[in-house]
C-alpha positions as CSV (number, residue, x, y, z in Angstrom):
1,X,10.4,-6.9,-6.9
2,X,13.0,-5.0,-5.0
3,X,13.0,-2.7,-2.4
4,X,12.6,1.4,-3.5
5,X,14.3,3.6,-0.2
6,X,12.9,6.6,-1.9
7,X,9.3,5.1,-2.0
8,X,9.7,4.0,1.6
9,X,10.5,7.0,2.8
10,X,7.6,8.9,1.3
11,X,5.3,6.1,2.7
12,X,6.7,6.6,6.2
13,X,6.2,9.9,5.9
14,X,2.5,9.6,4.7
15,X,1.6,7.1,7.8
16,X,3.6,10.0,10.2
17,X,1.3,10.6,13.1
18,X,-0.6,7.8,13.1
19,X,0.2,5.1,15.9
20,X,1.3,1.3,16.1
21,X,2.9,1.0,12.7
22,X,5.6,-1.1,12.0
23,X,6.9,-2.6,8.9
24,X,9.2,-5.7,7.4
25,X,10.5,-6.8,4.2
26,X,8.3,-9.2,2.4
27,X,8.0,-9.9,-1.2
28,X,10.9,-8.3,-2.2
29,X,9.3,-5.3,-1.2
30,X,8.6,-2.9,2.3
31,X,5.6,-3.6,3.5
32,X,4.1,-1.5,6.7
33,X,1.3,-2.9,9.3
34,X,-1.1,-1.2,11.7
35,X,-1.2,-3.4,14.8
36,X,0.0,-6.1,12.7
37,X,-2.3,-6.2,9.9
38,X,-0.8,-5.3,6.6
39,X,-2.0,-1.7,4.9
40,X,0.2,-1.2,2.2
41,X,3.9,-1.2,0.9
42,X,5.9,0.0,-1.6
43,X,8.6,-1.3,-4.6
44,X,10.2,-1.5,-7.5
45,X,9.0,-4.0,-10.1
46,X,11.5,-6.2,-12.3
47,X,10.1,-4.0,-15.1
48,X,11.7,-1.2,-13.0
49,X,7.9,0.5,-12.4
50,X,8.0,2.4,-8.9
51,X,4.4,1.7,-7.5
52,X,2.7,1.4,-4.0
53,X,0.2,-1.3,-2.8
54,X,-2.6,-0.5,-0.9
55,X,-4.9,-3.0,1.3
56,X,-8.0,-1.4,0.6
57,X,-10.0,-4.6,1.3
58,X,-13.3,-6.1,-0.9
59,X,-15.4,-2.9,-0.4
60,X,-12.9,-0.7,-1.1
61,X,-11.9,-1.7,-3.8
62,X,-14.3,-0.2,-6.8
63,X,-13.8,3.2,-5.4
64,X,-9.7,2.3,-5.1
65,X,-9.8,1.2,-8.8
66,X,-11.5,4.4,-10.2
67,X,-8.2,6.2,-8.6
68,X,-5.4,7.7,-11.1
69,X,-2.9,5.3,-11.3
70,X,-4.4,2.2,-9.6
71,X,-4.8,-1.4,-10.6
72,X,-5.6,-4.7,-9.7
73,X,-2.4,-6.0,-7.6
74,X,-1.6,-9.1,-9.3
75,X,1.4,-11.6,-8.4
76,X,1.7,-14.0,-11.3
77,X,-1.0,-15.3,-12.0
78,X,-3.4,-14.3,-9.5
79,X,-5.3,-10.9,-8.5
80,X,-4.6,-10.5,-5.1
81,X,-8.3,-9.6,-3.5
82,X,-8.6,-6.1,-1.9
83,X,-5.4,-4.9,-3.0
84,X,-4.6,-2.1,-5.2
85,X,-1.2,-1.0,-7.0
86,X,-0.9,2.3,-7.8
87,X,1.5,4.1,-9.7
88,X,4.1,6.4,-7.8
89,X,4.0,9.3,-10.3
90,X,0.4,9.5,-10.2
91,X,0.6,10.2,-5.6
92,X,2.1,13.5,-4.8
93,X,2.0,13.9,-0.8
94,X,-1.3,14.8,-0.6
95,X,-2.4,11.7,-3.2
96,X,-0.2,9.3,-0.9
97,X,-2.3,10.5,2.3
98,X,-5.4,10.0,0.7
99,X,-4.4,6.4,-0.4
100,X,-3.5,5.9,3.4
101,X,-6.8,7.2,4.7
102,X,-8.2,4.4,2.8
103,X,-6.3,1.6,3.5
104,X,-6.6,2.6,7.4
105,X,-10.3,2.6,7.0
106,X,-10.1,-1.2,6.2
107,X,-7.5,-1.9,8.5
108,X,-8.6,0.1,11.6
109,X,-11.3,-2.3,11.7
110,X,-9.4,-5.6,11.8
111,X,-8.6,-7.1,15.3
112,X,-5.0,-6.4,16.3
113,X,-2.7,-9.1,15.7
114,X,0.4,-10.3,18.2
């Protein structure tokens, strides 16, 4: 995975207004936090596939999967639970925001981390 500065910026830019996010590299990726608590991130694949990852958490997740674009998030060998990848072509701005809304309803409700 590698980091994608045009898919971070459209993230950022998705999460504008909304307060106590932060983000760090991690995975060979960008990954942004609400209060500490992961809620999505965005990269480039060694296949060179531009996607976004979404923490959509184990209720979310049907209605994340019938999305355009998303999958399972899988690293190696194993499906990551209650996170998504979605394709970059399939989120215009208004797709991205909508993929936000629904992390931030899973995350919201985690206690803030330090």
């Amino acid at each position: 995975m590698a980091v994608d500065p045009e898919l971070n910026g459209r993230f950022r830019a998705a999460l504008d207004g909304i307060p106590c996010i932060s983000e760090k590299p991690m995975m060979g990726a960008t990954c942004f936090f609400h209060h500490g608590n992961m809620l999505g991130g965005a990269d480039r694949a060694k296949t060179g596939e531009r996607r976004f990852l979404f923490r959509v958490g184990p209720d979310g997740a049907e209605e994340a999967l019938s999305r355009p674009g998303a999958r399972p998030a899988e690293l190696g060998t194993r499906t990551m639970r209650g996170l998504v990848f979605v394709e970059a072509e399939a989120c215009d701005a208004d797709a991205l925001r909508d993929w936000v809304d629904l992390a931030m309803d899973y995350v919201w409700a985690l206690p803030a981390k330090r």
